[in-house]
TORNUMAR-838350 format. One line per field, with one value per residue (C-alpha): residue number from 1; residue in one letter; x, y, z. Coordinates in nm, 2 decimals, decimal comma. Last residue first. Layout:
BEGIN
seq: c(NUM / ...)
type: c(A / ...)
X: c(X / ...)
Y: c(Y / ...)
Z: c(Z / ...)
//
This chain:
BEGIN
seq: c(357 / 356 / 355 / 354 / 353 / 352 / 351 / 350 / 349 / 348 / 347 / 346 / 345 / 344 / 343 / 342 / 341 / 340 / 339 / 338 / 337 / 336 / 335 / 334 / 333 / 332 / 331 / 330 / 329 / 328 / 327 / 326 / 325 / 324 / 323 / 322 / 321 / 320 / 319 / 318 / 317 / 316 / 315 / 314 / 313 / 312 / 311 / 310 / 309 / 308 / 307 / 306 / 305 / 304 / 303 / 302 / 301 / 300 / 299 / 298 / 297 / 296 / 295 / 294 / 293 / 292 / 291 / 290 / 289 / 288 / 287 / 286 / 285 / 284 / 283 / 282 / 281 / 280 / 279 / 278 / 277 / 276 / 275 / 274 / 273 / 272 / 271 / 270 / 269 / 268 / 267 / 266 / 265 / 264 / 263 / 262 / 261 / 260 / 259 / 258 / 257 / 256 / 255 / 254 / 253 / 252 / 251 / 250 / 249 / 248 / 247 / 246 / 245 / 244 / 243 / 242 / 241 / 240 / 239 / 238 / 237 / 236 / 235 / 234 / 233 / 232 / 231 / 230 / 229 / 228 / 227 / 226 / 225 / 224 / 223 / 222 / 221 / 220 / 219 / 218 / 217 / 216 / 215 / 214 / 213 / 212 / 211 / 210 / 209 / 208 / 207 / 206 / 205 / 204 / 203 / 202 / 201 / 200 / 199 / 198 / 197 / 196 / 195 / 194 / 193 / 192 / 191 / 190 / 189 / 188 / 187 / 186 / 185 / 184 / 183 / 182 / 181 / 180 / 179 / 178 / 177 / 176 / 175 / 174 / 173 / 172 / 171 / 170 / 169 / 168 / 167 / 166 / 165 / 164 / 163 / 162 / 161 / 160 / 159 / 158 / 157 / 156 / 155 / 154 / 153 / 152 / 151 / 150 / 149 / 148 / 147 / 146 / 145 / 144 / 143 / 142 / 141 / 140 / 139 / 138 / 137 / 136 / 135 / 134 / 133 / 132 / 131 / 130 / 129 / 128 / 127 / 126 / 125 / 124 / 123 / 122 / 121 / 120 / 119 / 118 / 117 / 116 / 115 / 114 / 113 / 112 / 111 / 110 / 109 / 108 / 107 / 106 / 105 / 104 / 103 / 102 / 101 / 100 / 99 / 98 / 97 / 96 / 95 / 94 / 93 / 92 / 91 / 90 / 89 / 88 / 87 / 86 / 85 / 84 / 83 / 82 / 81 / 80 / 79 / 78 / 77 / 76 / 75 / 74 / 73 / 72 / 71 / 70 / 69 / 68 / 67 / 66 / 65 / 64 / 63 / 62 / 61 / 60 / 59 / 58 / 57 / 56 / 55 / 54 / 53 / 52 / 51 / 50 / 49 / 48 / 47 / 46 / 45 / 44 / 43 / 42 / 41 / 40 / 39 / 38 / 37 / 36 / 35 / 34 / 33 / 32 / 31 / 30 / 29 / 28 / 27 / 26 / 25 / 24 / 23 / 22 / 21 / 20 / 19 / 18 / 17 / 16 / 15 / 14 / 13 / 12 / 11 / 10 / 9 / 8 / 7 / 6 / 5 / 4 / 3 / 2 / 1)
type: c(X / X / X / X / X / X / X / X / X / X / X / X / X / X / X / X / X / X / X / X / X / X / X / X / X / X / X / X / X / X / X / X / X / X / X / X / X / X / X / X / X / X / X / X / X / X / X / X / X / X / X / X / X / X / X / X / X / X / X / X / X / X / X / X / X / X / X / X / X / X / X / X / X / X / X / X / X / X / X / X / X / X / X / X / X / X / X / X / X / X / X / X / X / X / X / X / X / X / X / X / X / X / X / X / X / X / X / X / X / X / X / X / X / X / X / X / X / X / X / X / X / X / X / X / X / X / X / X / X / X / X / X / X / X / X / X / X / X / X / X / X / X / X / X / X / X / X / X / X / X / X / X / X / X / X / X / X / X / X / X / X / X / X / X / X / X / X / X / X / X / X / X / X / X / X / X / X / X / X / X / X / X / X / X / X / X / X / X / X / X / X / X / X / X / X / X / X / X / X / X / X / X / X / X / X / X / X / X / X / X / X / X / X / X / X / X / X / X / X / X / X / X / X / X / X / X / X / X / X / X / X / X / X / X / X / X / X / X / X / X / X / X / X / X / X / X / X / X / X / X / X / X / X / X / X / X / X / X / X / X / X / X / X / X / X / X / X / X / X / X / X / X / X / X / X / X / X / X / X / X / X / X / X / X / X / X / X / X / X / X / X / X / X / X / X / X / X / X / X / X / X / X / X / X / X / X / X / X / X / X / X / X / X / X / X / X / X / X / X / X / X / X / X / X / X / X / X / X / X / X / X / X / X / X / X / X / X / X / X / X / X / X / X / X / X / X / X / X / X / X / X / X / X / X / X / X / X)
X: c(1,87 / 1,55 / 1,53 / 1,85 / 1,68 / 1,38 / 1,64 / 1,72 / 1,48 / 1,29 / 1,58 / 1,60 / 1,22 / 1,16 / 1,44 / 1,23 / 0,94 / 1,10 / 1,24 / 0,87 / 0,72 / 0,36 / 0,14 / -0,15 / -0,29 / 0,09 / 0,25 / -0,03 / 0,00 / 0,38 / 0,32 / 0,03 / 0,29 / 0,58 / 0,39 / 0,25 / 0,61 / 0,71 / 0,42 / 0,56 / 0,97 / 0,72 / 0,56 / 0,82 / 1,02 / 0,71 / 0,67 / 1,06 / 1,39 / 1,30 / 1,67 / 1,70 / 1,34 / 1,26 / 1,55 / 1,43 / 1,09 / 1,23 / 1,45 / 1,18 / 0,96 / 1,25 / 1,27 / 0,92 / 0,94 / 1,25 / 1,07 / 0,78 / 0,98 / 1,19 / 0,83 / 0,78 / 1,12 / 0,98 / 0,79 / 1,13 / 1,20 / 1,37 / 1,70 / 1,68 / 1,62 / 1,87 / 2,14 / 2,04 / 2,09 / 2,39 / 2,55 / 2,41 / 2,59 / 2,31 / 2,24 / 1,96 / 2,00 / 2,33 / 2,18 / 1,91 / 2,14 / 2,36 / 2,06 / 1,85 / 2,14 / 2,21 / 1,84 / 1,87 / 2,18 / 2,02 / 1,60 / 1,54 / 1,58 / 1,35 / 1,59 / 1,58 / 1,22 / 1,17 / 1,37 / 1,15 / 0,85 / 0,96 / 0,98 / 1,17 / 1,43 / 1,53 / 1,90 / 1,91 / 1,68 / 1,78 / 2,15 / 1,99 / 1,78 / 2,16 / 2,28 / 2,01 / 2,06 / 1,70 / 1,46 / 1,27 / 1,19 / 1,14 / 1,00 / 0,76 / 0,64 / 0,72 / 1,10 / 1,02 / 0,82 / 1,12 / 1,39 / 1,20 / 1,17 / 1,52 / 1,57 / 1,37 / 1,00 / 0,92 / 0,64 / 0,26 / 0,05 / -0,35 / -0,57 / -0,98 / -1,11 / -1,33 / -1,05 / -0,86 / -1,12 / -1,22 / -0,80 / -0,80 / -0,47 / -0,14 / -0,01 / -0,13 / 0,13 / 0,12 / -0,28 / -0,48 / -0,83 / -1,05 / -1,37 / -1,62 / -1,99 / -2,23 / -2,52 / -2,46 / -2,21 / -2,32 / -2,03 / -1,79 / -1,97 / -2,01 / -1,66 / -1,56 / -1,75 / -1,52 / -1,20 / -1,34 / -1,40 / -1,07 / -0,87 / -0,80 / -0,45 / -0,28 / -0,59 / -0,48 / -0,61 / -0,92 / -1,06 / -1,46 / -1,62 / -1,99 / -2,04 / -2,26 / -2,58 / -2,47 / -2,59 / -2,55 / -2,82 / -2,76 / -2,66 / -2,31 / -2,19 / -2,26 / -1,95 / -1,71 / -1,97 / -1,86 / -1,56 / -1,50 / -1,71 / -1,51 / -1,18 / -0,89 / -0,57 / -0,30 / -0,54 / -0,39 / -0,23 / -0,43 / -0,56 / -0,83 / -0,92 / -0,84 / -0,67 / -0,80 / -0,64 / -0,82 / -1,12 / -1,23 / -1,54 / -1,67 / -1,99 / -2,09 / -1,80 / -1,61 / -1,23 / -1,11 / -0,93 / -1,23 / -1,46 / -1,18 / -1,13 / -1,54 / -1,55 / -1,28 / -1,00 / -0,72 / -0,82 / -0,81 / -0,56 / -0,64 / -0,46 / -0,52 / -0,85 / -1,07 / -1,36 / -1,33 / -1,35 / -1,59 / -1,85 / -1,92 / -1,76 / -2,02 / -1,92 / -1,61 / -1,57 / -1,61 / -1,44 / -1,12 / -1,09 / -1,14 / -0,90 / -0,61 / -0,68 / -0,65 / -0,28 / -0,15 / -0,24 / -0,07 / 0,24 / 0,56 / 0,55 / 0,46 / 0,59 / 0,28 / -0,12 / -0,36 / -0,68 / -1,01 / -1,38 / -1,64 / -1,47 / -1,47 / -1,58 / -1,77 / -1,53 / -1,43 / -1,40 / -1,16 / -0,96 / -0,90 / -0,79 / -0,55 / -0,46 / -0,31 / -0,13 / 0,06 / 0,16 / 0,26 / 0,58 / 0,51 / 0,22 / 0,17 / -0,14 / -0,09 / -0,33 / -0,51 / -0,18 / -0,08 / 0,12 / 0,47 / 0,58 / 0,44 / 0,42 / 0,03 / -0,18 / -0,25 / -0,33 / -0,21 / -0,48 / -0,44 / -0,69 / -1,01 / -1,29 / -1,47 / -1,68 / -1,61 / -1,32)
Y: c(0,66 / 0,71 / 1,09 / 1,17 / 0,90 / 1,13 / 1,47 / 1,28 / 1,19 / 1,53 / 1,68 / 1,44 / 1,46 / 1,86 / 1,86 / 1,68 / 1,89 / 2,14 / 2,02 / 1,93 / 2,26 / 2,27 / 2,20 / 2,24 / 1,85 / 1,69 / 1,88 / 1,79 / 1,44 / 1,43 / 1,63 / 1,28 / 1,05 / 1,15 / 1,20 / 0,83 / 0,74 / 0,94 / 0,78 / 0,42 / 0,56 / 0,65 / 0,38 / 0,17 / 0,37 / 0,31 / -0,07 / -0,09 / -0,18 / -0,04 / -0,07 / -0,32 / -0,41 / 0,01 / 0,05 / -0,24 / -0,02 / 0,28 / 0,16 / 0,00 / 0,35 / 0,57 / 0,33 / 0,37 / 0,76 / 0,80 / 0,59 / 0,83 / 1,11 / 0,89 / 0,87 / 1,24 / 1,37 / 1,56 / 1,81 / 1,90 / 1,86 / 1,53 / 1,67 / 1,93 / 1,71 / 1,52 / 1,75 / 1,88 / 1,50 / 1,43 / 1,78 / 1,68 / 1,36 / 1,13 / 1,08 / 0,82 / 0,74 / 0,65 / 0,37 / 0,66 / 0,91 / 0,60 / 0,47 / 0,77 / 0,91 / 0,60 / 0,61 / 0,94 / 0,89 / 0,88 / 0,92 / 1,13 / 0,82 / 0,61 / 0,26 / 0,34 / 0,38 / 0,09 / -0,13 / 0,04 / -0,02 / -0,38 / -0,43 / -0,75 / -0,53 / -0,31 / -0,33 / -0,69 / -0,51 / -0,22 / -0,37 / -0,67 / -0,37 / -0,18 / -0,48 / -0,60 / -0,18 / -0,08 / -0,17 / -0,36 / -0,04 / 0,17 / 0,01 / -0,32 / -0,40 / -0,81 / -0,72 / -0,56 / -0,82 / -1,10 / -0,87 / -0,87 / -1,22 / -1,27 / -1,01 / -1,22 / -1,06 / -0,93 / -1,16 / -1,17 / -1,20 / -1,29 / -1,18 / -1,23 / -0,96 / -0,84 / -0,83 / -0,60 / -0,34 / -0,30 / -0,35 / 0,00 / -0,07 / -0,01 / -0,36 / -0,45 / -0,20 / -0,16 / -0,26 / -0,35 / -0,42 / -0,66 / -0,60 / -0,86 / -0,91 / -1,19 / -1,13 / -0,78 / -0,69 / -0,58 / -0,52 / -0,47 / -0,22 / -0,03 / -0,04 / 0,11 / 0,44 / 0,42 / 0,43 / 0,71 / 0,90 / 0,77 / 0,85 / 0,63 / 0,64 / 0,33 / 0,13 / 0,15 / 0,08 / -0,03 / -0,24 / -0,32 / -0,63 / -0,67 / -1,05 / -1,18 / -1,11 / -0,93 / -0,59 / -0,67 / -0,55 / -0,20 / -0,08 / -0,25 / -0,07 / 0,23 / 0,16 / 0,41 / 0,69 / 0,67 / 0,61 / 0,86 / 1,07 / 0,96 / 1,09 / 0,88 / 1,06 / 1,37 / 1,42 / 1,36 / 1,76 / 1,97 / 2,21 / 2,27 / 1,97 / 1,66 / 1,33 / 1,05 / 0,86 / 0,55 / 0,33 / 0,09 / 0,00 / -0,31 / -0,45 / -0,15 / -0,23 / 0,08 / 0,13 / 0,09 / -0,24 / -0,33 / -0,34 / -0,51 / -0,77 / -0,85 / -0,88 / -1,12 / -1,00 / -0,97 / -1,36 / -1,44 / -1,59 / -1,69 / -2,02 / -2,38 / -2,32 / -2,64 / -2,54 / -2,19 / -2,35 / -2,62 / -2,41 / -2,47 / -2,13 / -1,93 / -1,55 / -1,64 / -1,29 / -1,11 / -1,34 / -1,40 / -0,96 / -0,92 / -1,15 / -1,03 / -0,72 / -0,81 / -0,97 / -0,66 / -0,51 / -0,69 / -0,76 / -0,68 / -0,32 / -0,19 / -0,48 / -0,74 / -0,70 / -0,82 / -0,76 / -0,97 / -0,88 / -1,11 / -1,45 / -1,73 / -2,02 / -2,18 / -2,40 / -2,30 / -1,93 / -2,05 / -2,25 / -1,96 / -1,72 / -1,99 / -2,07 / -1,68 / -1,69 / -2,02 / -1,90 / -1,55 / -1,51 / -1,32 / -1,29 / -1,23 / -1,01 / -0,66 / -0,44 / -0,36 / -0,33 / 0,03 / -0,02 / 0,21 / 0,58 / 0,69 / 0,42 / 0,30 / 0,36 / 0,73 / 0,75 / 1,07 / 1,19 / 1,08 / 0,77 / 0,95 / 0,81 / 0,54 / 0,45 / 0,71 / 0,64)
Z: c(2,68 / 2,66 / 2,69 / 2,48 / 2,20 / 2,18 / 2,13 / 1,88 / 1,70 / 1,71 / 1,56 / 1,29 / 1,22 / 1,26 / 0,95 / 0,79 / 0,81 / 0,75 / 0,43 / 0,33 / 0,36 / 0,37 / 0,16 / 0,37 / 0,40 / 0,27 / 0,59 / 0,77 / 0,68 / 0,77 / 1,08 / 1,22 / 1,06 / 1,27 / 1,58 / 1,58 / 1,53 / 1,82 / 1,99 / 1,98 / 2,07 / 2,41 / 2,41 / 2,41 / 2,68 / 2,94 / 2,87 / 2,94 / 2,84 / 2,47 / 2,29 / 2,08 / 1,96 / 1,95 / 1,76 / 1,48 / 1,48 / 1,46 / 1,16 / 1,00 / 1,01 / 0,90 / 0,56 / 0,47 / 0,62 / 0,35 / 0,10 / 0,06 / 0,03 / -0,26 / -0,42 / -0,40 / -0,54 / -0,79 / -0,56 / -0,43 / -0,06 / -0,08 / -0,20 / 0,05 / 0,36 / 0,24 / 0,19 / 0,52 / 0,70 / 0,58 / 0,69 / 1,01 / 1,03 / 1,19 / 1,57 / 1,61 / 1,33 / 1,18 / 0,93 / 0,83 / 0,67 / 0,46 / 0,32 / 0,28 / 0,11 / -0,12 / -0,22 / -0,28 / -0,52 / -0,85 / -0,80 / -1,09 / -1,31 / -1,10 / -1,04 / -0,67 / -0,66 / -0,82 / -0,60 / -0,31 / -0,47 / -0,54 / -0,22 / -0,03 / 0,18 / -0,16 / -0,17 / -0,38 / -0,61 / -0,64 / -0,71 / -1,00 / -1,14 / -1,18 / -1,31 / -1,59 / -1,66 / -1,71 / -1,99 / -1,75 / -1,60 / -1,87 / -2,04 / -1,94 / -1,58 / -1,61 / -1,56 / -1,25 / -1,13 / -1,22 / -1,01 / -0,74 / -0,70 / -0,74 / -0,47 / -0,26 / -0,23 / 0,13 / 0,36 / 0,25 / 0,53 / 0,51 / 0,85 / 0,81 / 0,91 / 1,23 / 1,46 / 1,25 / 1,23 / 1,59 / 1,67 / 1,46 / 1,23 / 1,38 / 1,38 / 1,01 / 0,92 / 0,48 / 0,52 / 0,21 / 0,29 / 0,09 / 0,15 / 0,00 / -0,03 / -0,11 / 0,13 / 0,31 / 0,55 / 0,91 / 1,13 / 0,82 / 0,66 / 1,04 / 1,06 / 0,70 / 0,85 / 1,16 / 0,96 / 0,77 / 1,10 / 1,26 / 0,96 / 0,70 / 0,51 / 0,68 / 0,61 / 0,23 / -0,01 / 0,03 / -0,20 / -0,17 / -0,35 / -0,48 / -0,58 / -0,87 / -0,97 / -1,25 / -1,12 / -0,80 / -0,62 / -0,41 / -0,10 / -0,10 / -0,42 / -0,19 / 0,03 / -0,21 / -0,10 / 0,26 / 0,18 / 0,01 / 0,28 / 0,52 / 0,45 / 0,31 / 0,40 / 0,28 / -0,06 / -0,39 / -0,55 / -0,76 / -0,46 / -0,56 / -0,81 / -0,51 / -0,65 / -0,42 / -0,14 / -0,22 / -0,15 / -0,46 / -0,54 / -0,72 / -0,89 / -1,12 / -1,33 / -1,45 / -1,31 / -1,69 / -1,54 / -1,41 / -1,68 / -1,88 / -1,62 / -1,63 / -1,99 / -2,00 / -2,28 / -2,01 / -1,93 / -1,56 / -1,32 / -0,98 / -0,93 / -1,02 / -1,12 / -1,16 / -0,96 / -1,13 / -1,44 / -1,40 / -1,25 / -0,88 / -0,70 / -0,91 / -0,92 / -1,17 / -1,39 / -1,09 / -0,81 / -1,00 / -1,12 / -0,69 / -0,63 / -0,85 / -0,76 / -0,38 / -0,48 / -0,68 / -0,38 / -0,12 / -0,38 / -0,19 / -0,23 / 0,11 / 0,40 / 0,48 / 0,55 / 0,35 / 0,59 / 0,45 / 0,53 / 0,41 / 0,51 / 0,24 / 0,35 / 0,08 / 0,03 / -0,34 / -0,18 / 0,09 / -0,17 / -0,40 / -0,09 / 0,06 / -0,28 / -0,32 / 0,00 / -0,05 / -0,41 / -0,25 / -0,52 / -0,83 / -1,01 / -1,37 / -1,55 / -1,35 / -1,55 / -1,13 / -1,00 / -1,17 / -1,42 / -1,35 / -1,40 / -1,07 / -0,83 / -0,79 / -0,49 / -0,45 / -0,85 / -1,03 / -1,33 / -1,64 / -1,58 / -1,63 / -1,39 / -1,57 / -1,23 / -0,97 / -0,74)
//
């Protein structure tokens, strides 16, 4: 992301509609996660390379901001205020929060799926050359001689050459430098990466919890049924993307679908699974698309844990997931056609679960 890049423009790691983390001001939940991060930098401890892994939507991000805005406007651990914090809260009005929030301080980087002119659509992954140019901040002084931090988010979206470009950063950091990486399946990231960072887990919201975020986000959402949020978010396995996503107005009823479709896995109703497949086809639809492989993968995993009798059948209900991902990409990559895609999914399932039966 290039300093004071326009902010009209779709962002990979926000959900459309809603603030994206960086203006978040309240925290929910993770109190024993966020003074493990404060106390480690008031030690003098504080690892170069962290991974915030945890389910997506529980707060990973919102958290790394959070961080990152602390560390900026409070580079010296000793001064009375940050000495005396009792969490990581900083002033809207500071000078460093507001160069942030407009994605323009000279200190920080952030690694993203970003929004690509031709085609206009985000790109399918993280490619090395954005990161590549993201990790610049680290070849130069700090401009206010401070710290120079790194988000990434998310290591889910790096291929193997960016993934190996964020390696070599992490090998050899520089004098006061931080990368916080953001990881949705701590599991499945590079174990060259994830032995190198520091490891912080954030577990789901409670649906109380949930419900307290999305009042925090401002219309529409908090404007929203008190009834309906308090349903999405008691049906929303600890995310508040996912309660989002099922309070979206253009989302009535997929979340049901995906619901219903998935809990028969691995042999759905096939009229169930061609109305969703064409309901999560449209264009519109792309954050319920998203939740569909969300959901798919926690179901394959909890199959996996009730089912895999052997090294040789977990690997293989491993690299259906692994195939999964790698045609959802290309679908995204080439534009192709999503309802195929899904389709591809169901049928793919099942004739897995024949095999492994």
């Amino acid at each position: 992301m290039k300093p004071g890049e326009a902010e009209d423009l779709p962002e990979s790691d926000a959900v459309a509609g809603a603030p994206h983390p960086r203006f978040a001001q309240g925290f929910v939940g993770h109190k024993a996660a966020e003074a493990e991060l404060l106390s480690a930098y008031r030690d003098g401890r504080l690892a170069h390379a962290w991974l915030i892994g945890g389910p997506e939507g529980v707060g990973k991000a919102t958290l790394a901001w959070r961080f990152a805005r602390f560390l900026l406007a409070n580079p010296d651990p000793s001064t009375r205020f940050a000495s005396e914090a009792r969490d990581l809260d900083v002033e809207p009005n500071h000078p460093a929060a507001r160069r942030l929030a407009a994605l323009a301080h000279p200190d920080f980087a952030l690694i993203r799926r970003e929004w690509k002119a031709n085609p206009k659509r985000l790109g399918a992954e993280i490619g090395v050359d954005d990161v590549r140019r993201a990790l610049q901040v680290f070849q130069m002084s700090a401009a206010f001689g401070g710290w120079r931090i790194c988000i990434v988010d998310c290591a889910e979206d790096l291929n193997r050459n960016s993934a190996n470009a964020l390696l070599k950063m992490i090998e050899e950091p520089p004098q006061r430098s931080l990368i916080l990486i953001v990881s949705h399946r701590p599991g499945q990231v590079p174990p060259t990466i994830r032995s190198r960072c520091r490891r912080l887990k954030l577990d789901p919201l409670s649906a109380a919890e949930i419900a307290d975020v999305v009042a925090m986000l401002g219309a529409p959402w908090s404007e929203a049924d008190p009834e309906a949020i308090a349903e999405a978010a008691g049906r929303a396995n600890g995310s508040v993307r996912e309660a989002l996503t099922r309070l979206a107005a253009d989302a009535e009823g997929i979340g049901r679908l995906i619901d219903s479709t998935i809990a028969d896995l691995p042999r759905p109703d096939p009229r169930a699974v061609a109305r969703l497949s064409e309901a999560l086809a449209s264009r519109a639809a792309a954050e319920a698309y998203q939740a569909f492989h969300r959901e798919l993968y926690d179901w394959l995993v909890a199959y996996a844990s009730r089912t895999a009798s052997s090294i040789a059948r977990a690997e293989e209900l491993g690299a259906l997931w692994d195939r999964i991902r790698a045609a959802a990409r290309e679908t995204e990559a080439l534009n192709l056609d999503r309802r195929l895609h899904l389709l591809a999914i169901f049928a793919e399932i099942a004739a897995t679960a024949r095999r492994t039966r």
